[in-house]
RODREN-10263 format. One line per 3 residues: their letters; for each residue z, x, y of N, C-alpha, C, O. Coordinates in nm, 2 decimals. Example, Ala and Ser with C-alpha at 12.3 -4.5 7.8 and 13.67 -1.06 7.14 Angstrom:
REM RODREN-10263
as) 0.78/1.32/-0.57/0.78/1.23/-0.45/0.78/1.32/-0.33/0.85/1.42/-0.33; 0.71/1.28/-0.22/0.71/1.37/-0.11/0.79/1.29/0.00/0.80/1.34/0.11 $
END
This chain:
REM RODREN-10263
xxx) 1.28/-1.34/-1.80/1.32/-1.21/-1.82/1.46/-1.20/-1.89/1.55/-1.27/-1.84; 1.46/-1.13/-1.98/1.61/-1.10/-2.02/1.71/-1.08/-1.94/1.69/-0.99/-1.86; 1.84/-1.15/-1.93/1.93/-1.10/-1.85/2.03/-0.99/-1.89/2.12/-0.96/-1.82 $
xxx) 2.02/-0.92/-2.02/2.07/-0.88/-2.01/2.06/-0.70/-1.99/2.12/-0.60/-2.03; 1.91/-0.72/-1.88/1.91/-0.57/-1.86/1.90/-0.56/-1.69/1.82/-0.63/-1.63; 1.98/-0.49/-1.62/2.00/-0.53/-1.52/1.94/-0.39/-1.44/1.94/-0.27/-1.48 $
xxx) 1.88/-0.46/-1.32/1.80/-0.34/-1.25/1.70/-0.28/-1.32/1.72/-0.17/-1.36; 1.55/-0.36/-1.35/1.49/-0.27/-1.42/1.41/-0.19/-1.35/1.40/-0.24/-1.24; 1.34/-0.08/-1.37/1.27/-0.03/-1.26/1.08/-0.02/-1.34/1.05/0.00/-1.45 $
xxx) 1.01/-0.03/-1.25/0.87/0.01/-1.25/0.76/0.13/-1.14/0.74/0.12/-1.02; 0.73/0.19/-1.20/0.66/0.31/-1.19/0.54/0.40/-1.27/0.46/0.34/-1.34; 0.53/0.49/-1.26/0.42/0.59/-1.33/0.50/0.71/-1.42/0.60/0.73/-1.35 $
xxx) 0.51/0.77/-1.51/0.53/0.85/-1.62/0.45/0.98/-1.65/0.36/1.01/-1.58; 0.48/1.02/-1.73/0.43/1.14/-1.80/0.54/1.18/-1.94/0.66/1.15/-1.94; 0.49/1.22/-2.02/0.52/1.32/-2.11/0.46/1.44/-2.09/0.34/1.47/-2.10 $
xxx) 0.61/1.54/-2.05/0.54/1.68/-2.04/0.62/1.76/-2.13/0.71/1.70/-2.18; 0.60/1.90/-2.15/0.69/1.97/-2.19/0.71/2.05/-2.10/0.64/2.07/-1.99; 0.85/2.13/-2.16/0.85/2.26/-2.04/1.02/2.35/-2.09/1.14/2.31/-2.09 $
xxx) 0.97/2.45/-2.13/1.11/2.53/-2.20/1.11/2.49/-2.31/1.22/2.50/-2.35; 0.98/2.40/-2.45/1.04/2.36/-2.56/1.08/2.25/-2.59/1.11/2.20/-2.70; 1.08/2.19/-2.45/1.16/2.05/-2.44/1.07/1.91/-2.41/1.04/1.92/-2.29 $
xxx) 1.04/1.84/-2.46/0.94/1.72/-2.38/1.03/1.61/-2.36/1.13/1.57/-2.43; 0.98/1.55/-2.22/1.08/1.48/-2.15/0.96/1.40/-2.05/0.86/1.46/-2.02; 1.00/1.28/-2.02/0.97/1.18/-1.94/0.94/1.22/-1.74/1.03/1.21/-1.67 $
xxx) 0.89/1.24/-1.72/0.88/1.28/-1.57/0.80/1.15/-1.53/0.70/1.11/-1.57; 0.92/1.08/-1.40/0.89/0.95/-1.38/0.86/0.96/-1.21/0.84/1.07/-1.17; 0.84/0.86/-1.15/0.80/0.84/-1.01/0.87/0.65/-1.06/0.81/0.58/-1.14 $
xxx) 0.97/0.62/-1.03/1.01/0.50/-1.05/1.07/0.41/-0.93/1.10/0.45/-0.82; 1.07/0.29/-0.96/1.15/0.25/-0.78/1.20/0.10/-0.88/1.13/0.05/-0.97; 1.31/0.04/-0.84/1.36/-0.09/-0.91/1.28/-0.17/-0.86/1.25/-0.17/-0.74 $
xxx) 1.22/-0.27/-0.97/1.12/-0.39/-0.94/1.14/-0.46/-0.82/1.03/-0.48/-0.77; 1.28/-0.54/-0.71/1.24/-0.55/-0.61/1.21/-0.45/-0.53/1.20/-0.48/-0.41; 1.19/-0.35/-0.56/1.13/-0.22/-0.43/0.98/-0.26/-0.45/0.90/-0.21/-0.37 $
xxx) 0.91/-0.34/-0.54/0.77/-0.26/-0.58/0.67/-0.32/-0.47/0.70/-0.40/-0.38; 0.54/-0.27/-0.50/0.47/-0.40/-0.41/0.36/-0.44/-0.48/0.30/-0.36/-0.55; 0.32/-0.55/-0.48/0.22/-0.71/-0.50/0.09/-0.65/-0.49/0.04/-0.58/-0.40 $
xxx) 0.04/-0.69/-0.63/-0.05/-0.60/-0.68/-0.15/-0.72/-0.74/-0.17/-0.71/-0.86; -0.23/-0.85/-0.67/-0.27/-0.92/-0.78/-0.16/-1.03/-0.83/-0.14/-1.13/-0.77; -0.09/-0.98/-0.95/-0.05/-1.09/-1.01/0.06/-1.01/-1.07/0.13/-1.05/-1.17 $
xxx) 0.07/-0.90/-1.03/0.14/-0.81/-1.13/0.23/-0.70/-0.98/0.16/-0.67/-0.88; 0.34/-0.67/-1.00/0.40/-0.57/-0.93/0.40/-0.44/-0.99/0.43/-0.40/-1.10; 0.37/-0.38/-0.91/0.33/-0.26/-0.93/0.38/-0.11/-0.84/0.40/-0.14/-0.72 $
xxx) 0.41/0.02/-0.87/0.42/0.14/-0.79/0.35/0.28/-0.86/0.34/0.31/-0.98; 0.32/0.35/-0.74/0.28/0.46/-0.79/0.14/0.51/-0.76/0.04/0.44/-0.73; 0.14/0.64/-0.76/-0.01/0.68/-0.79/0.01/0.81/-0.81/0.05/0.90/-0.74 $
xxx) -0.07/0.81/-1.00/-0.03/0.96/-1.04/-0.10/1.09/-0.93/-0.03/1.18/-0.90; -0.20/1.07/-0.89/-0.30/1.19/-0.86/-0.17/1.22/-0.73/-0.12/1.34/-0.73; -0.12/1.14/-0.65/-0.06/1.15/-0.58/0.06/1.23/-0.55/0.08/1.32/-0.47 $
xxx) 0.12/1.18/-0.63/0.29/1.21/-0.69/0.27/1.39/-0.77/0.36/1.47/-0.77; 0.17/1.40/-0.81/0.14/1.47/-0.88/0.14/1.64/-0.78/0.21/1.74/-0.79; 0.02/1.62/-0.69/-0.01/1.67/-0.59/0.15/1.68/-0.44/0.17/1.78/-0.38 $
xxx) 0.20/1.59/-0.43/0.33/1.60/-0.34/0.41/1.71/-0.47/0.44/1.82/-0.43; 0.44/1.67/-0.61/0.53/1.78/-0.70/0.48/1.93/-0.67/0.54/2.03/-0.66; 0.32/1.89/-0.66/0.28/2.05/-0.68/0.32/2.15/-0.52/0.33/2.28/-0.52 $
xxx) 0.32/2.05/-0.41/0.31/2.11/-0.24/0.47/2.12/-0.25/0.53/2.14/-0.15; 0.54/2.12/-0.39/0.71/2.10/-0.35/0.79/1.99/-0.21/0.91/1.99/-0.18; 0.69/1.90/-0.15/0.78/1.80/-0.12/0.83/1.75/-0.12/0.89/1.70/-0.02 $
xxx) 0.85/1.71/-0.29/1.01/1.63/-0.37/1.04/1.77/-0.37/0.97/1.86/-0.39; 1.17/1.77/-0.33/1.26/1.90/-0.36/1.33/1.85/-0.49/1.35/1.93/-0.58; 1.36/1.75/-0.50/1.45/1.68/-0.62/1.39/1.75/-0.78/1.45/1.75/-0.89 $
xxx) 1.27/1.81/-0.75/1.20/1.78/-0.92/1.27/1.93/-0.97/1.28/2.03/-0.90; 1.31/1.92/-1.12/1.38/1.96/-1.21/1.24/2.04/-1.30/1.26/2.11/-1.41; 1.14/2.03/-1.24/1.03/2.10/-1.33/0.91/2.19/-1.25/0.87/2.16/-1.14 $
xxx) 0.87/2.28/-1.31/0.74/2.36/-1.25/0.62/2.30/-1.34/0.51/2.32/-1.29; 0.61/2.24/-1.43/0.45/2.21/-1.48/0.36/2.13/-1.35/0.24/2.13/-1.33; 0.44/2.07/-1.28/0.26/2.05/-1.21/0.24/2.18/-1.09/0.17/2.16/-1.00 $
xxx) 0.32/2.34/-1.11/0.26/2.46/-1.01/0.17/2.46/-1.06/0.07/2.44/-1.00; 0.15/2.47/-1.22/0.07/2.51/-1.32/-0.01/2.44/-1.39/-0.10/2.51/-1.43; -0.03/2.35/-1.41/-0.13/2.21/-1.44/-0.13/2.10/-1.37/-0.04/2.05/-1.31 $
xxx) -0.26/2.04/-1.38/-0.32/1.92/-1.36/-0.24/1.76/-1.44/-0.18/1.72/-1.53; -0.32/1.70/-1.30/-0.18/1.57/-1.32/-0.25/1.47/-1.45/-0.19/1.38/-1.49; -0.39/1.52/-1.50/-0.44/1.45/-1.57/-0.46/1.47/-1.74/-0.52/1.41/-1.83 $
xxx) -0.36/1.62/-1.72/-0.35/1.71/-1.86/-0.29/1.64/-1.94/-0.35/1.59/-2.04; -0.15/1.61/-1.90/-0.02/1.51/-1.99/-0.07/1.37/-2.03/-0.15/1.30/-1.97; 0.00/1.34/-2.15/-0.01/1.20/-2.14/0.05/1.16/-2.05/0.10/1.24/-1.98 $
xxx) 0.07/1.01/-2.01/0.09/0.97/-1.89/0.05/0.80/-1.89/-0.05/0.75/-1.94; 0.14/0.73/-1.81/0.13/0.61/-1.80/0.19/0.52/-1.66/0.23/0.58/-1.56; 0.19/0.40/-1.68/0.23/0.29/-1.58/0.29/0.18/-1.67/0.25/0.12/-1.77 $
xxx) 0.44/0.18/-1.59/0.50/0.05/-1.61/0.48/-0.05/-1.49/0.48/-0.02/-1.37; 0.45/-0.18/-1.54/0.44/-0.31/-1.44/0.49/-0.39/-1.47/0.55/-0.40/-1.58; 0.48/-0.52/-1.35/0.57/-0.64/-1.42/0.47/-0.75/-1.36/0.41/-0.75/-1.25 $
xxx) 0.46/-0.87/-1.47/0.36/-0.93/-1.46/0.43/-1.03/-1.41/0.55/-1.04/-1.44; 0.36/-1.11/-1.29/0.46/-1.20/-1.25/0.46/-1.36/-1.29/0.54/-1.45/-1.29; 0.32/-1.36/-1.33/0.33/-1.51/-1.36/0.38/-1.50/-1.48/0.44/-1.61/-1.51 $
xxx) 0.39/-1.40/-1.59/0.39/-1.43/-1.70/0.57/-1.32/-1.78/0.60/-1.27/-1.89; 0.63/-1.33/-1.62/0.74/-1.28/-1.65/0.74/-1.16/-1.74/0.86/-1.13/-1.77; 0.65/-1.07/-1.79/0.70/-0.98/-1.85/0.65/-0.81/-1.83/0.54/-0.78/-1.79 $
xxx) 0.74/-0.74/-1.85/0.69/-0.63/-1.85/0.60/-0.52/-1.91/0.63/-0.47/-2.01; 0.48/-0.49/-1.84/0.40/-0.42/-1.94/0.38/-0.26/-1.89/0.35/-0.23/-1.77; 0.39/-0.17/-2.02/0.31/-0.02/-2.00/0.22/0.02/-2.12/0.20/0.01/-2.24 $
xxx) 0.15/0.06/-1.97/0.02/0.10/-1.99/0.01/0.23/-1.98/0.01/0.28/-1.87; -0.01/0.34/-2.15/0.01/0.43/-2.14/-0.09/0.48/-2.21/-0.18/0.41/-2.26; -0.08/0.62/-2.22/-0.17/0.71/-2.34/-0.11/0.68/-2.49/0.00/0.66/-2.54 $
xxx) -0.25/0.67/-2.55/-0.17/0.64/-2.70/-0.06/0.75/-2.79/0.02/0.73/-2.89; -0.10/0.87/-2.69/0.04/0.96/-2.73/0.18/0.94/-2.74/0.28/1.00/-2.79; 0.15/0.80/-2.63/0.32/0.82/-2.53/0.32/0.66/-2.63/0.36/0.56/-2.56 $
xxx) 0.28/0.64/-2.75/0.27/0.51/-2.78/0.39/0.48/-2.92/0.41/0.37/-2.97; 0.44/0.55/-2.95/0.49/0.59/-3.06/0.66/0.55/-3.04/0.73/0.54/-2.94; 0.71/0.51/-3.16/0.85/0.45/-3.12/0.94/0.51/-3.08/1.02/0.44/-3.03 $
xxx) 0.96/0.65/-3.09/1.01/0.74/-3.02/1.01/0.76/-2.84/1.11/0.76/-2.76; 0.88/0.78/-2.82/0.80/0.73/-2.70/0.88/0.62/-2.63/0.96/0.63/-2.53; 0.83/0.49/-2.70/0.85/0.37/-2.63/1.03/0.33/-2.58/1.08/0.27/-2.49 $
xxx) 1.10/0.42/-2.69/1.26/0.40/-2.67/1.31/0.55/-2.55/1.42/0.59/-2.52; 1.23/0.58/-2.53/1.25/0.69/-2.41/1.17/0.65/-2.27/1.18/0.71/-2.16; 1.08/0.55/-2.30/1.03/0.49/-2.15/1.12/0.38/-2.14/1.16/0.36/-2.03 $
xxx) 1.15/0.31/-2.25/1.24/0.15/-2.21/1.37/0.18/-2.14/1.43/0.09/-2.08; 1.45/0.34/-2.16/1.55/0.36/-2.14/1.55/0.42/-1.98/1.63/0.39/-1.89; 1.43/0.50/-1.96/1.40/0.56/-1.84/1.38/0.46/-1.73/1.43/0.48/-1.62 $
xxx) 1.30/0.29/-1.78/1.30/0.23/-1.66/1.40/0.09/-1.69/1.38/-0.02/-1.64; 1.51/0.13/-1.77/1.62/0.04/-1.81/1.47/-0.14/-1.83/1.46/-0.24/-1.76; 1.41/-0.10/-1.92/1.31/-0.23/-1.93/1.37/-0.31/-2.09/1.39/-0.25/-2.19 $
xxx) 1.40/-0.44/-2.06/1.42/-0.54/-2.16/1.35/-0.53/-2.32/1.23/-0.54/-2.32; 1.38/-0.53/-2.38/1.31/-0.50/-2.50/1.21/-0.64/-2.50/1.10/-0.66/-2.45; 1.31/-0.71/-2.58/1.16/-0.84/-2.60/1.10/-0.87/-2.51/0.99/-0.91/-2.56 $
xxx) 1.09/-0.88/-2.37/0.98/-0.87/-2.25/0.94/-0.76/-2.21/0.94/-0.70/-2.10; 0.92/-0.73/-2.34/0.85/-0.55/-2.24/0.70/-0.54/-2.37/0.71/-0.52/-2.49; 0.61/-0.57/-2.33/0.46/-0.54/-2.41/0.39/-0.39/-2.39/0.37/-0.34/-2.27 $
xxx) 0.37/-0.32/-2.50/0.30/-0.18/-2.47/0.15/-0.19/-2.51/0.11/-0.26/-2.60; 0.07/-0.11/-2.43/-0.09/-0.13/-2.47/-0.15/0.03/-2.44/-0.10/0.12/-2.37; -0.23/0.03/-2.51/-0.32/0.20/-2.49/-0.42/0.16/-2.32/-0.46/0.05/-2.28 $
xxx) -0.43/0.26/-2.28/-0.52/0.27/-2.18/-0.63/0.40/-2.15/-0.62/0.52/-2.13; -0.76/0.30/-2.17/-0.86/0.44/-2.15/-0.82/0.53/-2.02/-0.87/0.64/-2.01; -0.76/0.48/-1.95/-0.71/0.56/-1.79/-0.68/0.69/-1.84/-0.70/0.80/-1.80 $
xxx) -0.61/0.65/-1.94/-0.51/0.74/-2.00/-0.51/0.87/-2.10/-0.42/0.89/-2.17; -0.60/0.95/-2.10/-0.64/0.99/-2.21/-0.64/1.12/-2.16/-0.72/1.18/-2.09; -0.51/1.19/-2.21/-0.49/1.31/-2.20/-0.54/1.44/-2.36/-0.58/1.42/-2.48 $
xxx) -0.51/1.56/-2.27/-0.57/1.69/-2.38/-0.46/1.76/-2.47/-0.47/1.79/-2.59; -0.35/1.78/-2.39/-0.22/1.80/-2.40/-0.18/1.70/-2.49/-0.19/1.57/-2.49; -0.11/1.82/-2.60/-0.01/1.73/-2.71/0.15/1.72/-2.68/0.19/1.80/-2.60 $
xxx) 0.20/1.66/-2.74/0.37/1.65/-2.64/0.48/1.66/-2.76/0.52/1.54/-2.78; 0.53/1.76/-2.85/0.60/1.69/-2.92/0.69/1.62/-2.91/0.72/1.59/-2.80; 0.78/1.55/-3.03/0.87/1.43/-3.01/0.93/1.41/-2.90/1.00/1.51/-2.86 $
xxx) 0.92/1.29/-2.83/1.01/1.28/-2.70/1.18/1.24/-2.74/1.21/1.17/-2.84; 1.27/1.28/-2.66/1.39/1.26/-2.71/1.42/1.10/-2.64/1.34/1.05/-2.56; 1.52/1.04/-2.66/1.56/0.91/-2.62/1.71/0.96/-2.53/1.78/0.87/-2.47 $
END
């Protein structure tokens, strides 16, 4: 892994908008928080996280789109880290795939560039369009 990104974190994502603005809405925890997944570390679970935003249990969250929509509208993804193979991968909607995109998730989970691999996932296949994400 690169040393020179320190603390990276892995988690689950979205691209949402809300006021005009589209922005990253994360569920993140730093890679030693995560837990052993197979062969890969891993956190999260959208339907979940989704449903706790909507019952207002995070008091922390800065948004109302999930009062108002479904956690499966947005694009939306998963960062992981592979363990045998040292590197970090997300797994996103091909919306959220774009270089704009990719330099607004690498920054959200402080992830290494050259060990960071991005891939489309059928998981992922939102209705909702998102314009440009900011970095």
């Amino acid at each position: 892994m690169n040393k020179d990104v320190l603390n990276p974190f892995i988690g689950i994502f979205w691209g949402i908008t809300e006021r005009g603005h589209s922005l990253l809405l994360c569920d993140k925890v730093p890679l030693i928080q995560g837990e052993l997944y197979g062969d890969a570390i891993t956190w999260g679970e959208h339907y979940n996280f989704w449903e706790e935003l909507r019952s207002q249990k995070l008091p922390h969250t800065r948004t109302q789109v999930p009062a108002w929509s479904e956690y499966d509208e947005w694009p939306r993804g998963r960062v992981i880290y592979q363990t045998q193979k040292e590197k970090f991968i997300v797994y996103a909607d091909q919306k959220l795939l774009t270089e704009a995109a990719r330099q607004a998730i690498r920054k959200a989970f402080s992830l290494p560039t050259p060990d960071t691999y991005y891939y489309s996932d059928s998981h992922y296949k939102s209705i909702r369009i998102i314009p440009k994400l900011k970095v």
